[in-house]
N, CA and C atoms as a LAMMPS dump frame, in Angstrom:
ITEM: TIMESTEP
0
ITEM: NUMBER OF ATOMS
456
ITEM: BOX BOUNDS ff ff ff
-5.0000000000000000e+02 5.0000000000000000e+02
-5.0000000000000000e+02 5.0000000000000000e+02
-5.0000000000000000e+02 5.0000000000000000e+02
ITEM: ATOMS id mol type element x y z
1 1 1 N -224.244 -247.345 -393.12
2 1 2 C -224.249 -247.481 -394.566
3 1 3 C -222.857 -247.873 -395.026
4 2 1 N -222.839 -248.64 -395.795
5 2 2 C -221.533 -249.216 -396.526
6 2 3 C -221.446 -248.946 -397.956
7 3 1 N -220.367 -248.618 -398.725
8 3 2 C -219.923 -248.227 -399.947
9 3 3 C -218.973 -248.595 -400.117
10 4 1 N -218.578 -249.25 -401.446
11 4 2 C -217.924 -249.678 -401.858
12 4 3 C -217.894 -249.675 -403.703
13 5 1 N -216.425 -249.381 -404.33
14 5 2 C -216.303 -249.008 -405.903
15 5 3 C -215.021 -248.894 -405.798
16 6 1 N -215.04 -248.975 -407.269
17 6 2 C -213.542 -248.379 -407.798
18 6 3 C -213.506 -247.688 -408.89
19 7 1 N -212.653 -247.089 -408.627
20 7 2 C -212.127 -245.739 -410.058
21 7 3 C -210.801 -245.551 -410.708
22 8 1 N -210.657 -245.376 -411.936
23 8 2 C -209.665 -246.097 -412.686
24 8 3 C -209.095 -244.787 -412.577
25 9 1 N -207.92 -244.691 -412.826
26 9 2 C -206.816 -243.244 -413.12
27 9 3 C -205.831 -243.4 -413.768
28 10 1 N -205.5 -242.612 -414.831
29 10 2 C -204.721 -243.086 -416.217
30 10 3 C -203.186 -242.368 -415.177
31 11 1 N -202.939 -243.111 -414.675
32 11 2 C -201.416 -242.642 -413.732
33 11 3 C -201.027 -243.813 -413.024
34 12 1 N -199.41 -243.566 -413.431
35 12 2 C -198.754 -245.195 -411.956
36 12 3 C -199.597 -245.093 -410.628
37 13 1 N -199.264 -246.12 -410.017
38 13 2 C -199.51 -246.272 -408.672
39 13 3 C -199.119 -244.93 -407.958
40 14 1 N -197.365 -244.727 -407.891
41 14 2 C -196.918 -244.568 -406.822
42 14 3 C -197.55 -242.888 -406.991
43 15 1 N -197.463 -242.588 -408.18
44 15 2 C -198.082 -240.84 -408.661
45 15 3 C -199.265 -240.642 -408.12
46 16 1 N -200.198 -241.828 -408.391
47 16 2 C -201.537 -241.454 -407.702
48 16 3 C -201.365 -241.74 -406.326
49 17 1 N -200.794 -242.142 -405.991
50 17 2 C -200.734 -242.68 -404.072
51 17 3 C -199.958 -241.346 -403.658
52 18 1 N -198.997 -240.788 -404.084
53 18 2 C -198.415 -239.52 -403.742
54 18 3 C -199.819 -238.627 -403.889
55 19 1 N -199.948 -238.432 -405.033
56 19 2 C -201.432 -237.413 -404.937
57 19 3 C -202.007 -237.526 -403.905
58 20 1 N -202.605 -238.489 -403.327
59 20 2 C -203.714 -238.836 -401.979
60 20 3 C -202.638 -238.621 -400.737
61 21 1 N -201.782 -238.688 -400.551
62 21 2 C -201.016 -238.675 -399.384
63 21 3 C -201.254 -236.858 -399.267
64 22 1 N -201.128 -235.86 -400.199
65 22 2 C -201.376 -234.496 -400.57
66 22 3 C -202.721 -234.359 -399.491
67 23 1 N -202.777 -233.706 -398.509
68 23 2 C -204.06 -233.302 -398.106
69 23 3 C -205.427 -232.296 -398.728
70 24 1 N -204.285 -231.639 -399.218
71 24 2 C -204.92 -230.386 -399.995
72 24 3 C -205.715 -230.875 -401.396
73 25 1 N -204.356 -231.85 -402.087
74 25 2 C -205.282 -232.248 -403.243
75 25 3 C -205.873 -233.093 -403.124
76 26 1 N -206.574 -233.811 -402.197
77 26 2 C -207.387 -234.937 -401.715
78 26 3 C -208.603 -234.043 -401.751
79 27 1 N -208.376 -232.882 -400.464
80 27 2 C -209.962 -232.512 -400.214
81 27 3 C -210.345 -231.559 -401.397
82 28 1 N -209.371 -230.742 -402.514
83 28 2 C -210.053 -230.215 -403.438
84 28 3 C -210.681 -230.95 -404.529
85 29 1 N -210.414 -232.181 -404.465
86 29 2 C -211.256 -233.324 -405.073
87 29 3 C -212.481 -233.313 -404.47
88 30 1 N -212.967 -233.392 -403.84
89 30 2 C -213.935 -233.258 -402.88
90 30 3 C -214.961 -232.15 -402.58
91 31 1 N -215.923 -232.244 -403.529
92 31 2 C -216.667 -230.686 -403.662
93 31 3 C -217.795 -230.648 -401.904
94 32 1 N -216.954 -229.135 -401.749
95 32 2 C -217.742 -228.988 -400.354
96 32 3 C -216.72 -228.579 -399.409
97 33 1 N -215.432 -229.381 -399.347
98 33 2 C -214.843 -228.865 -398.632
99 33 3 C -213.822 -227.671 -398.647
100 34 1 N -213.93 -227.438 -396.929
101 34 2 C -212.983 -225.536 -396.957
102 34 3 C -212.66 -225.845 -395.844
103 35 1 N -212.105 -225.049 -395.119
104 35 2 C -211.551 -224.626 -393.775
105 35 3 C -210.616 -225.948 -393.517
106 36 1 N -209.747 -226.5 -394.419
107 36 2 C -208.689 -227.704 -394.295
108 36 3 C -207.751 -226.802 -393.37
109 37 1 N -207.373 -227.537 -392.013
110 37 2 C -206.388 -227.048 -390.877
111 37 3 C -205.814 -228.832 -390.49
112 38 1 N -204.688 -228.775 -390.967
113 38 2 C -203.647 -229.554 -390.856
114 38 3 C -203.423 -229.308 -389.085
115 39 1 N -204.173 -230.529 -388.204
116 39 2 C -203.068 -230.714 -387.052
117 39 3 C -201.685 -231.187 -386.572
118 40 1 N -201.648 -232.499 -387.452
119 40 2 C -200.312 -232.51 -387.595
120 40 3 C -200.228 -233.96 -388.545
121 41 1 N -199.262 -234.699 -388.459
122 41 2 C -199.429 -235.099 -390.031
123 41 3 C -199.909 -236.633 -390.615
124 42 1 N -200.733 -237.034 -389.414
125 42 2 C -202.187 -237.693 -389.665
126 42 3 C -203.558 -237.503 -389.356
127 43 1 N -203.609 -235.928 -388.876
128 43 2 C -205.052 -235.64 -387.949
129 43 3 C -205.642 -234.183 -389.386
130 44 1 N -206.513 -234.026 -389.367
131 44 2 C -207.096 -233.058 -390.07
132 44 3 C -208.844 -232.244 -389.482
133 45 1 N -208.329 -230.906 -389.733
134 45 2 C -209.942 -230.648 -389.204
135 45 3 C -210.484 -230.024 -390.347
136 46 1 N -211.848 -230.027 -390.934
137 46 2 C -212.257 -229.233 -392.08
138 46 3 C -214.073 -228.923 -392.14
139 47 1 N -214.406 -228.251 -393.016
140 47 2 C -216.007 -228.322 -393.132
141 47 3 C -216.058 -228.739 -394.31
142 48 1 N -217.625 -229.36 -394.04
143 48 2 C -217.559 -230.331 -395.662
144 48 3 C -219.16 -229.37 -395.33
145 49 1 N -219.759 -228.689 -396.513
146 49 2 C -221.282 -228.401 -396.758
147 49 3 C -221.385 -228.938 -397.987
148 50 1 N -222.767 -229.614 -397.947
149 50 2 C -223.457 -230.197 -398.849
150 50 3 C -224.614 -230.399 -398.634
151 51 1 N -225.588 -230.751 -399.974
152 51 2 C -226.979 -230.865 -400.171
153 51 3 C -227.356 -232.066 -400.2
154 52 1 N -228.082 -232.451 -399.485
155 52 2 C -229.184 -233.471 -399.252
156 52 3 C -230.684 -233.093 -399.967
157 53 1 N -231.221 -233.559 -400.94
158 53 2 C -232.499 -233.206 -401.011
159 53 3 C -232.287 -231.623 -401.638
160 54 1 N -233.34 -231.102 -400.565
161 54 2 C -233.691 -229.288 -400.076
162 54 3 C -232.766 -229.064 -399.657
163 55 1 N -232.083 -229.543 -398.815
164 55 2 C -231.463 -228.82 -397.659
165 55 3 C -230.106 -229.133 -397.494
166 56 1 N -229.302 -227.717 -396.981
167 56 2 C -227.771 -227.564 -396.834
168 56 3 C -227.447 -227.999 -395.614
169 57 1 N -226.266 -228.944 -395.7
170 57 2 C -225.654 -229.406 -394.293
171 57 3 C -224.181 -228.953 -394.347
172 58 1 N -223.701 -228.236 -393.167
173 58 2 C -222.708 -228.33 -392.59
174 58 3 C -222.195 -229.055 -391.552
175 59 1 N -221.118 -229.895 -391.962
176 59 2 C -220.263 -231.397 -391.01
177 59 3 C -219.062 -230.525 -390.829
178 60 1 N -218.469 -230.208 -389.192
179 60 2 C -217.221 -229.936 -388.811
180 60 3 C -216.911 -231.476 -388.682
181 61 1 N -215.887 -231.526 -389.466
182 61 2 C -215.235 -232.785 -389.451
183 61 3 C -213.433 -232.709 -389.057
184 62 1 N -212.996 -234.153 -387.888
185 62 2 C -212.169 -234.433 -388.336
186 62 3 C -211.526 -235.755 -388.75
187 63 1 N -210.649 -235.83 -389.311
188 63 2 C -210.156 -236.9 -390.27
189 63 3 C -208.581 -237.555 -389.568
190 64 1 N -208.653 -238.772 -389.386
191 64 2 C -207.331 -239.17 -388.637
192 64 3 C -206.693 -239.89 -389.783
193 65 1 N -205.427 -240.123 -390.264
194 65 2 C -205.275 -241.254 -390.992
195 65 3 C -204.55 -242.459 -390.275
196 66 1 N -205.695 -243.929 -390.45
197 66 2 C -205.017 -244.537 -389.166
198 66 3 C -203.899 -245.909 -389.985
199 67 1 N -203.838 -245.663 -390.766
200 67 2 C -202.952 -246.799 -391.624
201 67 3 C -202.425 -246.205 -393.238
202 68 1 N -201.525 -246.319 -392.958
203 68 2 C -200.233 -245.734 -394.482
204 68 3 C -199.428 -246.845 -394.729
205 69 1 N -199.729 -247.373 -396.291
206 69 2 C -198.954 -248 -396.321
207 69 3 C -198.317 -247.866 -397.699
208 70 1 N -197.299 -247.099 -398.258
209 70 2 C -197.096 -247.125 -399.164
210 70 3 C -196.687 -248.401 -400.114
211 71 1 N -197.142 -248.015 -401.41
212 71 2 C -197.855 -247.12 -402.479
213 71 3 C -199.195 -247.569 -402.573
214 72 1 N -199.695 -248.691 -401.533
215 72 2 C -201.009 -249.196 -401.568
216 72 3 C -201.756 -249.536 -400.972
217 73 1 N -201.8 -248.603 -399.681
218 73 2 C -203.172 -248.538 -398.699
219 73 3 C -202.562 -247.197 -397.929
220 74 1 N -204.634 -246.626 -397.74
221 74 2 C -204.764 -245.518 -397.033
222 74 3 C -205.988 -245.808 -396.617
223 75 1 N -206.085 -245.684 -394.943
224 75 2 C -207.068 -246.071 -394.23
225 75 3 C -207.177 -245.026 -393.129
226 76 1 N -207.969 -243.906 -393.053
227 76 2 C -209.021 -243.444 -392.358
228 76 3 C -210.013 -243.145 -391.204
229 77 1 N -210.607 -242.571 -390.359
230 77 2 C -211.156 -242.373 -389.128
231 77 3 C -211.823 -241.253 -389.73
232 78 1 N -213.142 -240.966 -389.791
233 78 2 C -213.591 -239.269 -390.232
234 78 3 C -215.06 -239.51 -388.836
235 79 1 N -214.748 -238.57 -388.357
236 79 2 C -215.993 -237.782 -387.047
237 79 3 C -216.142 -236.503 -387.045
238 80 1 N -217.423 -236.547 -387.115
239 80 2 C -217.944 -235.048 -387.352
240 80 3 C -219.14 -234.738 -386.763
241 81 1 N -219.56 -233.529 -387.15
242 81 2 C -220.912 -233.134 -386.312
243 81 3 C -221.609 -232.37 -387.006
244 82 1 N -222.988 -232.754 -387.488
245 82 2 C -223.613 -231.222 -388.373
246 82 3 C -223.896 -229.836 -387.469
247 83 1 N -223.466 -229.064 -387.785
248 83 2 C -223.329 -227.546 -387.369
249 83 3 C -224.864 -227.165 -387.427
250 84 1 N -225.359 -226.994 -386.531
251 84 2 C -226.73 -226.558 -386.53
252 84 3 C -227.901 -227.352 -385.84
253 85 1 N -227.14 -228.734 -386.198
254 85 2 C -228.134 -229.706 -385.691
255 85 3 C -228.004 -231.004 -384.746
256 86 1 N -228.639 -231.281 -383.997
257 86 2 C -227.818 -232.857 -383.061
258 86 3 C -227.671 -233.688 -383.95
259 87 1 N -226.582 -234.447 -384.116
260 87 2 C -226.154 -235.678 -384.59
261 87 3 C -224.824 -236.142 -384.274
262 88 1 N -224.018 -236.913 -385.138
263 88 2 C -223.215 -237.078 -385.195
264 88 3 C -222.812 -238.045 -386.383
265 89 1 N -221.983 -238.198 -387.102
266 89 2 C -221.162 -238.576 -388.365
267 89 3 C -219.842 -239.24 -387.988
268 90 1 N -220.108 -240.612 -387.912
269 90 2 C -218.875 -241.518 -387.81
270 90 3 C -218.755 -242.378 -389.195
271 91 1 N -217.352 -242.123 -389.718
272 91 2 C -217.086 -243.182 -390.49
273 91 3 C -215.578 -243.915 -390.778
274 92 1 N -215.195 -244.879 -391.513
275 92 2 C -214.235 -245.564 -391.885
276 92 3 C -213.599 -245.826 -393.011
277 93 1 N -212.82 -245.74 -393.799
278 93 2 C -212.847 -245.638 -394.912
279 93 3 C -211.333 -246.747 -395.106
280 94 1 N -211.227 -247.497 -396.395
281 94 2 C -210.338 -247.733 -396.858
282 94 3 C -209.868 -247.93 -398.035
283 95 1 N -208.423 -247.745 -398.471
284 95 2 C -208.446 -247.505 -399.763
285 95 3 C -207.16 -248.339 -400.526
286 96 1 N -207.48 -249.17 -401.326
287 96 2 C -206.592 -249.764 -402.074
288 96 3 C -205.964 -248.926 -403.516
289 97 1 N -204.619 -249.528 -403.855
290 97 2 C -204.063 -249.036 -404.948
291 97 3 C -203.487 -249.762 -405.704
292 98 1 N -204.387 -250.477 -406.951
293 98 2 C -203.492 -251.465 -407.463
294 98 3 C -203.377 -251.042 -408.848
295 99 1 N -201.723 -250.998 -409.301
296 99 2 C -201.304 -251.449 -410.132
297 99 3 C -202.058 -251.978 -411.244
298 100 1 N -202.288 -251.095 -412.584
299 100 2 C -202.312 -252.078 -413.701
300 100 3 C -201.48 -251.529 -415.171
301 101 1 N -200.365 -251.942 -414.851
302 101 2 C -199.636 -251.002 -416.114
303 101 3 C -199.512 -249.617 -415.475
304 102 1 N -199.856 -248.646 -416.632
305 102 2 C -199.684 -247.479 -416.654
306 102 3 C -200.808 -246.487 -415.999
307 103 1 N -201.709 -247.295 -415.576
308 103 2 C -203.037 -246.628 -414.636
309 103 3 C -202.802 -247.64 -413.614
310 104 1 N -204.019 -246.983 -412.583
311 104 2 C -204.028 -247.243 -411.063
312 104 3 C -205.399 -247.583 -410.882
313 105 1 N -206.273 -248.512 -410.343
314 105 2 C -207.451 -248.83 -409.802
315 105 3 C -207.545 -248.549 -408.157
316 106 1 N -208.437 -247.751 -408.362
317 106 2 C -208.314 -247.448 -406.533
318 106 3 C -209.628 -247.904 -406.476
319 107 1 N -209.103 -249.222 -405.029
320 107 2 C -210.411 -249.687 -404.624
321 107 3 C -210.947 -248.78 -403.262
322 108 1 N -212.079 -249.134 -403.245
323 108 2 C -212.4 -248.252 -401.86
324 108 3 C -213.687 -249.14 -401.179
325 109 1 N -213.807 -248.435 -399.685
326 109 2 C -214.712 -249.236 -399.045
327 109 3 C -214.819 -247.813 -397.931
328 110 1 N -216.134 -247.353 -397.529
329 110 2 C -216.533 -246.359 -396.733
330 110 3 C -217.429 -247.234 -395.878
331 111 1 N -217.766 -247.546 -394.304
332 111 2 C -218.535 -247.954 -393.918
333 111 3 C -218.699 -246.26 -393.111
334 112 1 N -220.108 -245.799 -393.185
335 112 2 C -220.674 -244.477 -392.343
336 112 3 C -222.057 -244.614 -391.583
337 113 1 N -221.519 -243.788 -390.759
338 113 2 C -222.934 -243.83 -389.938
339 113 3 C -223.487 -242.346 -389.531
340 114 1 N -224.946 -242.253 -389.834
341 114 2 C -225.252 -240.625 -389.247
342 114 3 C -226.54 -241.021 -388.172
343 115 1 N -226.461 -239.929 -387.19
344 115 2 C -227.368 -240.28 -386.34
345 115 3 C -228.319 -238.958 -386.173
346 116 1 N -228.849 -238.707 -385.137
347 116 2 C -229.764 -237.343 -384.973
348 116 3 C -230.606 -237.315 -386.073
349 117 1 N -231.185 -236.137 -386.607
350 117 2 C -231.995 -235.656 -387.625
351 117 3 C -231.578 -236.132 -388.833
352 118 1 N -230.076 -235.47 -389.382
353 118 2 C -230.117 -235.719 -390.569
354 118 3 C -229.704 -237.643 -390.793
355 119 1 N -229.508 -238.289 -389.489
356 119 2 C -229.763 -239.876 -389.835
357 119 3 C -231.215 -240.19 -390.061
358 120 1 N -232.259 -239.479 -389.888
359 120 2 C -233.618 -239.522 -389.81
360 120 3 C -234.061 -239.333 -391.457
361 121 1 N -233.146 -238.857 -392.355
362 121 2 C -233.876 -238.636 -393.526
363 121 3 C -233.948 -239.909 -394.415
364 122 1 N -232.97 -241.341 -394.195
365 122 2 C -233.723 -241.884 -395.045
366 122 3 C -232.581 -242.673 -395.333
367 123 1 N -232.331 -243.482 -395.474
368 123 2 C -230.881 -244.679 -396.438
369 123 3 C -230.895 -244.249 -397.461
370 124 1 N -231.309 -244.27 -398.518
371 124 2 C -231.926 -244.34 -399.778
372 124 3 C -231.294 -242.656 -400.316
373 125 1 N -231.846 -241.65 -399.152
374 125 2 C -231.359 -240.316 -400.328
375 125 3 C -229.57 -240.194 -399.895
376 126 1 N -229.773 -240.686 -398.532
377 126 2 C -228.004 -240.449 -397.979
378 126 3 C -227.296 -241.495 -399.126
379 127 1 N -227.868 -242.281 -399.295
380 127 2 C -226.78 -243.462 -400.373
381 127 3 C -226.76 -242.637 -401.738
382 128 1 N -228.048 -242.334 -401.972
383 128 2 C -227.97 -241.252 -403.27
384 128 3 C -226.584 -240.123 -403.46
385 129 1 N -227.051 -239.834 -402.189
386 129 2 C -226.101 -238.533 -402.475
387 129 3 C -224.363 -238.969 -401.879
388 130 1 N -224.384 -240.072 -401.982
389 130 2 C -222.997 -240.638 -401.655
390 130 3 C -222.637 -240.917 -402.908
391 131 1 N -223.068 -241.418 -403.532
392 131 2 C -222.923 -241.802 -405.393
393 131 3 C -223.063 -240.383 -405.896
394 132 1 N -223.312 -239.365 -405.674
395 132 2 C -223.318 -238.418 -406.035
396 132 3 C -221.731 -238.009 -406.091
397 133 1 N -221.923 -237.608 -404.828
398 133 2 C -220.638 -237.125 -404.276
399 133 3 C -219.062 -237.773 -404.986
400 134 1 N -219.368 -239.489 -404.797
401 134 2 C -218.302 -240.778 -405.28
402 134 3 C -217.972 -240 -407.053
403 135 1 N -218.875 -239.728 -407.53
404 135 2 C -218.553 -239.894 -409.152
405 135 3 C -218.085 -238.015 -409.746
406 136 1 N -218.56 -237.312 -408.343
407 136 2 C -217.566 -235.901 -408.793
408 136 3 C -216.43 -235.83 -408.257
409 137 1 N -216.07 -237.056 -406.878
410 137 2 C -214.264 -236.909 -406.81
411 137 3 C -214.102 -237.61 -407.883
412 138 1 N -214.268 -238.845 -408.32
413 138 2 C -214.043 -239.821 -409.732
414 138 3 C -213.635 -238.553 -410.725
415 139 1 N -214.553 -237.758 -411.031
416 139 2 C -214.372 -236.818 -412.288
417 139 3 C -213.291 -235.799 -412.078
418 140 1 N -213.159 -235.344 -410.81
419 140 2 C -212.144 -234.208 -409.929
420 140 3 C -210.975 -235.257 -410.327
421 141 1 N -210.681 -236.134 -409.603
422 141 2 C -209.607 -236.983 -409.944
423 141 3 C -209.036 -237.18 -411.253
424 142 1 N -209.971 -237.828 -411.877
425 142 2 C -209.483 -237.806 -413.333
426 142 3 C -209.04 -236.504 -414.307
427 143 1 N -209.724 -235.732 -413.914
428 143 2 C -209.357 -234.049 -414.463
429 143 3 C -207.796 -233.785 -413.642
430 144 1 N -207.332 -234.374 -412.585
431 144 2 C -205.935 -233.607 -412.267
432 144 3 C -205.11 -234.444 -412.502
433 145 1 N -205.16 -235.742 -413.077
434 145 2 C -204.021 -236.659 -413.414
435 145 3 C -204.132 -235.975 -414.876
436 146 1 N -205.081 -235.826 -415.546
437 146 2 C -205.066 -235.495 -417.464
438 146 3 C -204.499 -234.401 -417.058
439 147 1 N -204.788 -233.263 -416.528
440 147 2 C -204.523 -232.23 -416.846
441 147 3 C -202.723 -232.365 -416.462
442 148 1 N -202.405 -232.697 -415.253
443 148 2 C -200.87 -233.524 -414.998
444 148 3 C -200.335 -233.908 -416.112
445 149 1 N -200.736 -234.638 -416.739
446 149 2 C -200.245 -235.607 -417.934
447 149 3 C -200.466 -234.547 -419.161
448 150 1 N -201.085 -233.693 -419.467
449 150 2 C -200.82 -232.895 -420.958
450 150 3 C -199.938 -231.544 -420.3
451 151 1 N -199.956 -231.324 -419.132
452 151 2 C -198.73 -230.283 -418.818
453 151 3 C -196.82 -231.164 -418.978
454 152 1 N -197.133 -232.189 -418.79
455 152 2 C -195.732 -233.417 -418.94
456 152 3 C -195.5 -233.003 -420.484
């Protein structure tokens, strides 16, 4: 599955590209994840649980970052495994940061793949719940640059 969008953020470049370089405030953007263990300072291990449908999945995931380029690319490796069940969860991710004035457009591009059972449920609800997921970091995001910006 491939994804691709962008999301606007009322912040410079280099503020929002510092934010994402933040591990911590990356994945608390990110509803689901816990157990963030820093290996060292491009590797990450964490659990992401989330709902599909009915049903709760737990992904031990880890996260490599395989390209930094400041203030405008961050590119990605995430492998994981649902806890409970055979599969496996490979994906790719990349992320642009451009400049427009006084906000930042972050482009993005996720190519993922799930296999075993929960690849068995369907394109259609996994893409669902990827747009799901896409528009509560969007909202997470935007809530910590405002809230940033009225503490300034």
């Amino acid at each position: 599955m491939k994804f691709s969008g962008e999301i606007a953020v009322a912040a410079p470049r280099e503020a929002v590209f510092a934010k994402l370089q933040d591990i911590r405030f990356f994945a608390s953007c990110i509803d689901g994840v816990r157990d963030l263990t820093p290996l060292d300072g491009r590797r990450f291990d964490a659990v992401l649980e989330t709902r599909v449908a009915y049903m709760t999945f737990k992904f031990k995931v880890n996260v490599e970052l395989t390209e930094v380029v400041s203030p405008e690319l961050i590119a990605a490796k995430i492998e994981g495994a649902p806890m409970g069940l055979v599969g496996r969860l490979t994906a790719t991710s990349s992320t642009r940061l451009i400049a427009a004035g006084d906000h930042t457009t972050i482009q993005y591009e996720i190519d993922s793949a799930l296999t075993g059972k929960l690849g068995s449920i369907g394109q259609p609800v996994l893409k669902a719940k990827a747009r799901d997921m896409e528009k509560q970091f969007a909202k997470n995001l935007g809530a910590a640059f405002a809230t940033a910006q009225g503490a300034a």
